[in-house]
C-alpha positions as CSV (number, residue, x, y, z in Angstrom):
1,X,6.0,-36.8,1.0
2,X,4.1,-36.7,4.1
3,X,4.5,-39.9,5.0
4,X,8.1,-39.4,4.8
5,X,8.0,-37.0,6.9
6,X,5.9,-38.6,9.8
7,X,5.7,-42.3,9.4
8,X,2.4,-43.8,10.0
9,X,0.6,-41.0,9.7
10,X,-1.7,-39.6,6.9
11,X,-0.6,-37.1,4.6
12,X,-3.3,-34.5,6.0
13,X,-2.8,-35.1,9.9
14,X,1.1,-34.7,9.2
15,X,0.3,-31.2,8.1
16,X,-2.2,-30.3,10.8
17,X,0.2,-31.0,13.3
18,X,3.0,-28.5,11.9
19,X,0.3,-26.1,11.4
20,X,-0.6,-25.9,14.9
21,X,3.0,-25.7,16.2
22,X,3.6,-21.8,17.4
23,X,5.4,-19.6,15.2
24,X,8.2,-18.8,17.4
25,X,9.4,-22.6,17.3
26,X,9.3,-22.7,13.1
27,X,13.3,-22.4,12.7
28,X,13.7,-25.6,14.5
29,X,11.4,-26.8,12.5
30,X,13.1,-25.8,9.3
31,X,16.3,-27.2,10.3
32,X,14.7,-30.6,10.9
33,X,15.3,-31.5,7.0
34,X,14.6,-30.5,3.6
35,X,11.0,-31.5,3.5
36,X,9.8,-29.9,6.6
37,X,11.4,-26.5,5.3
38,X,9.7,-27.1,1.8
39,X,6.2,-27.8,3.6
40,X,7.0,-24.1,6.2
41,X,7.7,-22.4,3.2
42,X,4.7,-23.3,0.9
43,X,2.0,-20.7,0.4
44,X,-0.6,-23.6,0.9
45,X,1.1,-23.5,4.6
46,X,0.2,-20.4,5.0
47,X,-3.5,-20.9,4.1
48,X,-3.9,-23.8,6.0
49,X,-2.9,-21.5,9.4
50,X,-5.3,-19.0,8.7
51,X,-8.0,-21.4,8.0
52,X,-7.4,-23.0,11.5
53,X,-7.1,-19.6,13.1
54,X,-3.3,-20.1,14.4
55,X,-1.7,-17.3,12.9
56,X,0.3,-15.1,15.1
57,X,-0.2,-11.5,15.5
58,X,2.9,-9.4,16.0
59,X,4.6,-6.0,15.1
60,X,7.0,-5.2,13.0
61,X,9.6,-2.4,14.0
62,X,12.1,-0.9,11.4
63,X,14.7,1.0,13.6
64,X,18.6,1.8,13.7
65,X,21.1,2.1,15.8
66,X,22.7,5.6,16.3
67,X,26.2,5.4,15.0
68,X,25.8,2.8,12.4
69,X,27.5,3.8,8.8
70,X,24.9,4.6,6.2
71,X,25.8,0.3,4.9
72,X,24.0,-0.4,7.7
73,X,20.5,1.3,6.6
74,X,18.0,-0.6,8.7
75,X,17.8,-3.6,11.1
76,X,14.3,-5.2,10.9
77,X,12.3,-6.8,14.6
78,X,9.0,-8.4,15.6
79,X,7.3,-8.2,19.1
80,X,4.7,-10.6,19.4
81,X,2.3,-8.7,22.6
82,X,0.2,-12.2,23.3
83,X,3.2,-14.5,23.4
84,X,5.1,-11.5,24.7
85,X,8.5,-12.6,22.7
86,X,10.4,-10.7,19.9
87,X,12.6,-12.0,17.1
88,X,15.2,-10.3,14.7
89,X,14.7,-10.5,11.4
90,X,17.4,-11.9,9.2
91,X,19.6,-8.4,7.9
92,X,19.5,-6.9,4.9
93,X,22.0,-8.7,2.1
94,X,24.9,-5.6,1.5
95,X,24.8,-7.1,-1.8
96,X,21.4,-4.5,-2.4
97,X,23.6,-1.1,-2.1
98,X,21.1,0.5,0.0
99,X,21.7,3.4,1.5
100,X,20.2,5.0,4.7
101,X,17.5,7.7,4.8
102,X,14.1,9.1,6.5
103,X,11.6,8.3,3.7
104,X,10.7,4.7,3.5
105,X,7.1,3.6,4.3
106,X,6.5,0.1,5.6
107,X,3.1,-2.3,4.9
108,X,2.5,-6.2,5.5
109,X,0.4,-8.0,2.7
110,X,-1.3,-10.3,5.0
111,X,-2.6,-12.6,1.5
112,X,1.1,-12.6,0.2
113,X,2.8,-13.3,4.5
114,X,5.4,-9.9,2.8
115,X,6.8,-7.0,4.6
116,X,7.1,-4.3,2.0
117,X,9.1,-1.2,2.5
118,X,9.2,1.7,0.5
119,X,11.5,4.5,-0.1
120,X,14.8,2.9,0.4
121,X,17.7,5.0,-2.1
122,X,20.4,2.6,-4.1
123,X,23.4,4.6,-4.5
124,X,24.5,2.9,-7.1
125,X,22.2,3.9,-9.9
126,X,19.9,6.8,-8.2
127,X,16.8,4.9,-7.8
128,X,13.8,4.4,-5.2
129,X,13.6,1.0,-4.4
130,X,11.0,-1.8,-3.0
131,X,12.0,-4.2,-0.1
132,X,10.4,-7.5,0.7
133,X,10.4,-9.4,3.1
134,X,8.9,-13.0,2.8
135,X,7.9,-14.5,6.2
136,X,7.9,-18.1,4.7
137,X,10.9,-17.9,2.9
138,X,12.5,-16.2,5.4
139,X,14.4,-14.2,2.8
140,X,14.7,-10.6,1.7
141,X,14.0,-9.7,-2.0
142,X,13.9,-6.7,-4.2
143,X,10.8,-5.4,-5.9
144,X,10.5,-3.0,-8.7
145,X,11.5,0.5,-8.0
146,X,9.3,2.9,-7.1
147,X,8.1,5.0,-10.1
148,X,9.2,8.4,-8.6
149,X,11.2,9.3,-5.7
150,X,9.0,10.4,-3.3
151,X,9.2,11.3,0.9
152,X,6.2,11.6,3.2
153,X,3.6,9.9,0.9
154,X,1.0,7.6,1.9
155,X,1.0,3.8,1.8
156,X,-2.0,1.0,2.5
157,X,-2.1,-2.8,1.7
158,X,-5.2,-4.0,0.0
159,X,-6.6,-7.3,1.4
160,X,-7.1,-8.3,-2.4
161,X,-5.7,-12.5,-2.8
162,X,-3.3,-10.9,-5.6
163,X,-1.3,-8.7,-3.2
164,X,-2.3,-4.9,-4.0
165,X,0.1,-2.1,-2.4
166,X,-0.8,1.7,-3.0
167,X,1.1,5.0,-3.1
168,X,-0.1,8.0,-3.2
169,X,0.7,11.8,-2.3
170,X,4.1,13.1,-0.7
171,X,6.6,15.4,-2.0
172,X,9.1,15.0,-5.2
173,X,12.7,14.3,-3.9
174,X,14.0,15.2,-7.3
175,X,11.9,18.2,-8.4
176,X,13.8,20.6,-9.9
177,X,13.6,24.6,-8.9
178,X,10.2,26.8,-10.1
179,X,8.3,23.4,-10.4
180,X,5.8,22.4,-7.5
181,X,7.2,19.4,-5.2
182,X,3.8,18.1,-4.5
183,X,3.0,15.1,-6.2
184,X,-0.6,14.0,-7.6
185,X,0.8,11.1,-9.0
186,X,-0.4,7.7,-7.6
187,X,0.6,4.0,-8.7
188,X,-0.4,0.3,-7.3
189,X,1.8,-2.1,-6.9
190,X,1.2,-5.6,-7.9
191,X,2.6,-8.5,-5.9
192,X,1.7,-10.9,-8.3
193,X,3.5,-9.6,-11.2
194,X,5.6,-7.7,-9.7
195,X,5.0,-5.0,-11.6
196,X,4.0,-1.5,-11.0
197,X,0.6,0.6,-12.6
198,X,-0.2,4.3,-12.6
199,X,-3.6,5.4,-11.3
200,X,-5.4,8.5,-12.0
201,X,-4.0,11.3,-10.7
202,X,-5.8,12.9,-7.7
203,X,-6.9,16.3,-7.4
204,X,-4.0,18.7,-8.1
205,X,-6.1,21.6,-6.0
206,X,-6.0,19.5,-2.7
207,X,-2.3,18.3,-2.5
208,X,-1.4,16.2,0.3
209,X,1.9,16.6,1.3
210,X,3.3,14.5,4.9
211,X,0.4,12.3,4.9
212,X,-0.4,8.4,6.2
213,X,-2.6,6.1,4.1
214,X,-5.3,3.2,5.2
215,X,-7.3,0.8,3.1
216,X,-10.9,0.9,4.3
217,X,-14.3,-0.5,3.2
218,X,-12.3,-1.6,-0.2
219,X,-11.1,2.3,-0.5
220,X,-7.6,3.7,-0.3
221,X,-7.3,6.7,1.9
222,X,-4.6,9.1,1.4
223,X,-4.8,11.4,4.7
224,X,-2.6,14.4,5.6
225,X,-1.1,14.7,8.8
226,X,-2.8,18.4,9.3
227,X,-6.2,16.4,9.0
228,X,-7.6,19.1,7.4
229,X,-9.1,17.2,4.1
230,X,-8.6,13.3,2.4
231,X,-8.9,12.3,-1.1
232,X,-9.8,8.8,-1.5
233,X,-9.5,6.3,-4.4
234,X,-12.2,3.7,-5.5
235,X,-10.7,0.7,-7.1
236,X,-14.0,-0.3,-8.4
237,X,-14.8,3.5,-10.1
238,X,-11.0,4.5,-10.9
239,X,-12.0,8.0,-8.9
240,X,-10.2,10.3,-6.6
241,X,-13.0,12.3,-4.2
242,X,-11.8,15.3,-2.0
243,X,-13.9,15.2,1.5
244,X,-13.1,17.3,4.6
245,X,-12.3,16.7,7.9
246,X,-12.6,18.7,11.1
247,X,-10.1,18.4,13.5
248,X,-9.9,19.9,17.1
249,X,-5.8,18.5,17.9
250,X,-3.2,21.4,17.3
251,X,-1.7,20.5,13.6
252,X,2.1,20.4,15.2
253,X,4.6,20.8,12.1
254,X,7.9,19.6,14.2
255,X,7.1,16.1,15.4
256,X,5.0,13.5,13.8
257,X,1.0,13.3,13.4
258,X,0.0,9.7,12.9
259,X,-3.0,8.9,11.6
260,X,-4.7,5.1,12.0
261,X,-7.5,3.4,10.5
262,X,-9.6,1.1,13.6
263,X,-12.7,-0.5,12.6
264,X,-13.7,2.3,9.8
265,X,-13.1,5.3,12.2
266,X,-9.5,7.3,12.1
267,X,-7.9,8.1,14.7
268,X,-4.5,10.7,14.8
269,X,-2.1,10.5,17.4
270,X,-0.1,14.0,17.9
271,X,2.2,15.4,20.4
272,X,1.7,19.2,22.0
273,X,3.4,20.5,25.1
274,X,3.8,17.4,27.2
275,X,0.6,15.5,26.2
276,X,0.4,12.6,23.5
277,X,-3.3,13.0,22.3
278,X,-5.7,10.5,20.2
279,X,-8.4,12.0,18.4
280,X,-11.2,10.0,16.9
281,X,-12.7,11.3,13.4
282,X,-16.2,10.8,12.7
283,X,-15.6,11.3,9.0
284,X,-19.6,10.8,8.1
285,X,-20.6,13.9,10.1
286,X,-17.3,15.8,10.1
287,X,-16.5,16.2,13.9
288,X,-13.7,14.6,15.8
289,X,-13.6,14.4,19.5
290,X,-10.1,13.9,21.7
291,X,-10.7,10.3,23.2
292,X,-7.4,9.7,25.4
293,X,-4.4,11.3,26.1
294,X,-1.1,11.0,28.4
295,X,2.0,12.9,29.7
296,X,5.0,12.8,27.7
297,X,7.4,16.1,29.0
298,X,10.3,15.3,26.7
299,X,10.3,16.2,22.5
300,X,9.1,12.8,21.3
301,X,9.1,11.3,17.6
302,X,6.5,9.0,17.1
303,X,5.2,6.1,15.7
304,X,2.0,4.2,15.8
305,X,-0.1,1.3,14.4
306,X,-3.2,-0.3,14.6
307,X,-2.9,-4.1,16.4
308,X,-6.3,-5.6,16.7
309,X,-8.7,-3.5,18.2
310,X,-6.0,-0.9,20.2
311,X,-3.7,1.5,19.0
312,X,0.2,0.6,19.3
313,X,2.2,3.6,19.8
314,X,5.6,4.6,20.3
315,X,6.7,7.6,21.8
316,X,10.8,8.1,21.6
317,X,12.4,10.5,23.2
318,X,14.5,12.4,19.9
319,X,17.9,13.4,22.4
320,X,18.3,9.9,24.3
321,X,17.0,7.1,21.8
322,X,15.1,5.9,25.0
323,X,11.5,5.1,23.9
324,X,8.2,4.3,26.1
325,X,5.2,2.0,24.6
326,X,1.8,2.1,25.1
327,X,-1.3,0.1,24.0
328,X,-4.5,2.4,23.5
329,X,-8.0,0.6,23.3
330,X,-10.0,2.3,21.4
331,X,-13.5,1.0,22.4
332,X,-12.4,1.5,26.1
333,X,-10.2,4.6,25.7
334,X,-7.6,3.1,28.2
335,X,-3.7,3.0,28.1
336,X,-1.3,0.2,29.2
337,X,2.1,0.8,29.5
338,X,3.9,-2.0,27.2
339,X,7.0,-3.5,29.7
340,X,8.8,-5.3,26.7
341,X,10.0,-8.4,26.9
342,X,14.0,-8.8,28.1
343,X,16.3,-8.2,26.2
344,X,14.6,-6.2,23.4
345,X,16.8,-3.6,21.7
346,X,16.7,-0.6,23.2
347,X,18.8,2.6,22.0
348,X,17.9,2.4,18.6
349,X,15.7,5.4,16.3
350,X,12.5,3.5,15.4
351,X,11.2,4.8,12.3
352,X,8.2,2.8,11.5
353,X,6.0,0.0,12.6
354,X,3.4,-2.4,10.9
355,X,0.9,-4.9,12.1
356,X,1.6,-8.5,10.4
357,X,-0.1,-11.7,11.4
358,X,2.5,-14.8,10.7
């Protein structure tokens, strides 16, 4: 097949030389024929760019545009920052019947090349569903839907080969009046068979309602945005643990709290009177210490992720859909304003963002 492909050259060195040609040039490649496509679209592709270290690191954002009919839920981009180029993803097929809302939660499964998002309503039979988006394919997919409809509840990737995505915490959409909308439910979804599993539910004194989630040291971490306490799950012990956390940023109920997993530590990102703060957590020894912080006068929404070893964050002004971005390194505690590249969409409400590495 490979000598098809590239006559008079060996099957292996055919391969190496598509795996070393930059992401951002892969559609041409695609449309070169069949086989090519076939070889960009294998999962042994895949591998064989990570083991030579030429996978791409980029960011996902999952925005809208103000005005656009609830058909039109979501329009999906990536901004690569070291090759300092973005690319729209292809748009969701109508044929899925989603409809628009605030609740989803977006991850990449780095061992799968899949953006999953979470949260999305079908209006045609009531129901939570899963998003996928396969980066080698090139094609969007539906999951299983999500065992209970849920807002505000925390999401990680696993690194696991098999493709392990966890939920956990959040409020009930559909709870019904006198019951509690907190939810101690938690399930894992697996990639592999496509299938989702319940977990054990996690402490029904502590529940954590608007809260961010982060896979660390082989644990999932289900954090609220008040950073007052975290429960986190084992997958080697099957147990939920409640620990504490000290914070010294203002909890601000309005606007968003973000909170991001670098190299073991946490770090939330909040907005109080003109300043967007980062706060490091020492979780070990319970203290937290405001590391960096900038001025930003107007009401901001915001959203942030981790990309390598800085902090991405986006801080969008709530009136005029007119957002700034900004690179925090965490080991440095410097910012750099982010000049994107020409003509990147601008306008648009950005509701989440996730790290992926194509």
């Amino acid at each position: 097949m490979a000598l098809e492909m590239f006559p008079g050259l060996v099957e292996d060195l055919g391969l190496q030389c598509l795996v070393r040609v930059p992401y951002k040039f892969h559609n041409h490649l695609r449309a070169v024929c069949k086989s090519w496509n076939a070889v960009l679209s294998s999962a042994h592709f895949c591998k064989e760019r990570q083991r030579h270290n030429e996978c791409e690191e980029g960011i996902a954002f999952l925005h809208k545009r103000p005005g656009d009919d609830l058909e039109h839920i979501i329009e999906a981009i990536v901004y690569y920052p070291l090759e300092h180029w973005w690319e729209k993803l292809p748009r969701i097929p109508k044929e899925f019947k989603l409809q628009y809302t605030h609740y989803h939660r977006c991850v990449y499964v780095s061992s799968k090349r899949l953006l999953v998002i979470m949260g999305l309503y079908n209006k045609s039979d009531n129901t939570e569903i899963v998003l996928i988006f396969d980066f080698s394919s090139r094609r969007w997919r539906l999951g299983p839907d999500v065992p209970s409809r849920r807002c505000s509840f925390a999401c990680a990737a696993s690194p696991s080969p098999e493709g392990l995505v966890y939920i956990g915490g959040g409020l009930n959409r559909a709870y019904e009046k006198g019951l509690s909308p907190h939810l101690v439910e938690s399930y894992v979804l697996n990639l592999d068979q496509n299938k989702w599993y319940i977990l054990p539910r996690m402490n029904a004194d502590r529940p954590q309602v608007r809260c961010y989630g982060a896979f660390v040291d082989g644990k999932f971490y289900v954090v609220p945005d008040h950073g007052l306490s975290a429960q986190i799950y084992d997958p080697r012990t099957h147990l939920w643990r409640t620990i504490n956390i000290q914070g010294r940023c203002p909890y601000v109920k309005e606007f968003d709290n973000h909170f991001i997993a670098v190299s073991g530590r946490f770090y939330r990102i909040a907005w109080k009177k003109g300043w967007v703060s980062v706060e490091e957590f020492d979780i070990a020894n319970n203290t937290s210490t405001i590391i960096g912080r900038f001025v930003q006068m107007f009401s901001v929404h915001l959203c942030a992720v981790r990309w390598r070893d800085y902090i991405f964050v986006c801080a969008m002004d709530i009136d005029e859909y007119i957002a700034d971005y900004y690179f925090f390194h965490v080991e440095k505690k410097r910012w750099t304003c982010v000049q994107m590249p020409r003509g990147f969409p601008t306008g648009c409400y950005i509701h989440e963002l996730a790290a992926v590495q194509i």
